[in-house]
C-alpha positions as CSV (number, residue, x, y, z in Angstrom):
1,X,19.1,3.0,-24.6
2,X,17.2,3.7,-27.5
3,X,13.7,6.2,-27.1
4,X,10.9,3.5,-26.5
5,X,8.3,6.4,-25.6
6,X,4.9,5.0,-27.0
7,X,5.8,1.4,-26.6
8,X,2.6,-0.6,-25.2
9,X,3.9,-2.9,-22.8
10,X,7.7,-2.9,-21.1
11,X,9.1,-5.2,-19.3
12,X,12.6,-4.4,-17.6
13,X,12.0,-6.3,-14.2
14,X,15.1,-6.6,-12.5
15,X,17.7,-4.4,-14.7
16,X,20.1,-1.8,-14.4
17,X,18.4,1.0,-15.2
18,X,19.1,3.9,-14.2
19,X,17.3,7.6,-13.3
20,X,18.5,8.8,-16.5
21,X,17.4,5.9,-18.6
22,X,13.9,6.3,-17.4
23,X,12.9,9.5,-19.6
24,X,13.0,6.7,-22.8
25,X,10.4,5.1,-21.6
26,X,7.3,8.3,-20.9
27,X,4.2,7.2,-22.6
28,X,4.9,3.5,-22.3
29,X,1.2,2.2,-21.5
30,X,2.3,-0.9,-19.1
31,X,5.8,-0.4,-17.7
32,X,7.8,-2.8,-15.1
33,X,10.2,-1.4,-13.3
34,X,10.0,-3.9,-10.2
35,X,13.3,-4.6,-8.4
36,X,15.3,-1.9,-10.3
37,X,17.3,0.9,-8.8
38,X,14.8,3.8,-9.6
39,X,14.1,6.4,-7.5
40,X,11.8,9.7,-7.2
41,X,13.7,11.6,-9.6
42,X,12.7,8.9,-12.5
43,X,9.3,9.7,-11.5
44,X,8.5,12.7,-13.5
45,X,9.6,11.3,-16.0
46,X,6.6,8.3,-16.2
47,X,4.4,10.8,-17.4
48,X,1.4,9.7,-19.1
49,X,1.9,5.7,-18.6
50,X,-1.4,3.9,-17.5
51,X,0.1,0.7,-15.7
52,X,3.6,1.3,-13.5
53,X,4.9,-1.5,-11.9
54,X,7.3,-0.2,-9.4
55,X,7.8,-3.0,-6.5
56,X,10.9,-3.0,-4.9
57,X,12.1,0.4,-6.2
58,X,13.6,3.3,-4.1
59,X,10.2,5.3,-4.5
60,X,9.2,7.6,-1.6
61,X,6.5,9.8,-1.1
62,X,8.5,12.4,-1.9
63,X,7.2,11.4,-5.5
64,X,3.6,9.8,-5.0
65,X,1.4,12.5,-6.3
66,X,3.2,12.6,-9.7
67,X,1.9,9.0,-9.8
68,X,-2.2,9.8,-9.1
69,X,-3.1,10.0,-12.9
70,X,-2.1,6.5,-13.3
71,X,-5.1,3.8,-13.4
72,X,-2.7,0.7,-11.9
73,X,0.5,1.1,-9.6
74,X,2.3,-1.3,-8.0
75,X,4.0,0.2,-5.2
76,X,4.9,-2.8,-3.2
77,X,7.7,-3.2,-1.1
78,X,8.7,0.8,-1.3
79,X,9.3,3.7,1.3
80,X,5.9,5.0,1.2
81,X,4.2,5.7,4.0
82,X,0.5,6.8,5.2
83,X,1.4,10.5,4.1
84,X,0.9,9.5,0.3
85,X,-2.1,7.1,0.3
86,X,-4.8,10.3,-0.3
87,X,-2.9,11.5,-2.6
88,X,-3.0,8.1,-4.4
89,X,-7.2,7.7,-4.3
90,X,-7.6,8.6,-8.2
91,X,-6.0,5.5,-9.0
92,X,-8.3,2.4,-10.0
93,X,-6.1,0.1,-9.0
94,X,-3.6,-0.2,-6.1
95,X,-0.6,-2.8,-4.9
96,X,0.7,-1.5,-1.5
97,X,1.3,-4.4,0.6
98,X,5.4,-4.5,1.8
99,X,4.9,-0.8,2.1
100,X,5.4,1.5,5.2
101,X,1.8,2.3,5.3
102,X,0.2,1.2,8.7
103,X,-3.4,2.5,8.7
């Protein structure tokens, strides 16, 4: 895959790629990643992107608070639990229904 950092708005719902695919994509201002295969190690990598989509991915908490400066994530139907929801309250918008999170 080509270097796409910088593109506005990304749609690659649904495809194969992978962990190492995902550094391409930092800076991307709206990025949809819903129903891939990424997981917490792609994470770091979403620096700096102002709308993640990532329903239906393998993300944990293990990876939540690299996702706090974000202003809308989608985080439904993941791992996360009630452990990452504080570290989530800078966010402006959330999606967490699906999720793990029970309080």
């Amino acid at each position: 895959m080509c270097k796409l950092a910088g593109c506005h708005t990304l749609n690659l719902n649904g495809t194969k790629i992978t962990d190492e695919s995902v550094s391409k994509l930092g800076g991307c201002h709206t990025l949809y990643l819903n129903g891939t295969n990424i997981t917490d190690e792609s994470v770091s990598k979403l620096g700096g992107c102002h709308t993640l989509y990532l329903n239906d991915t393998n993300i944990t908490d293990e990876s939540v608070c690299k996702l706090a400066e974000c202003h809308t994530l989608d985080l439904r139907g993941t791992k996360i639990t009630d452990e990452s929801v504080c570290k989530l309250a800078g966010c402006h918008t959330l999606y967490l229904s699906g999720t793990k999170i029970i309080r």
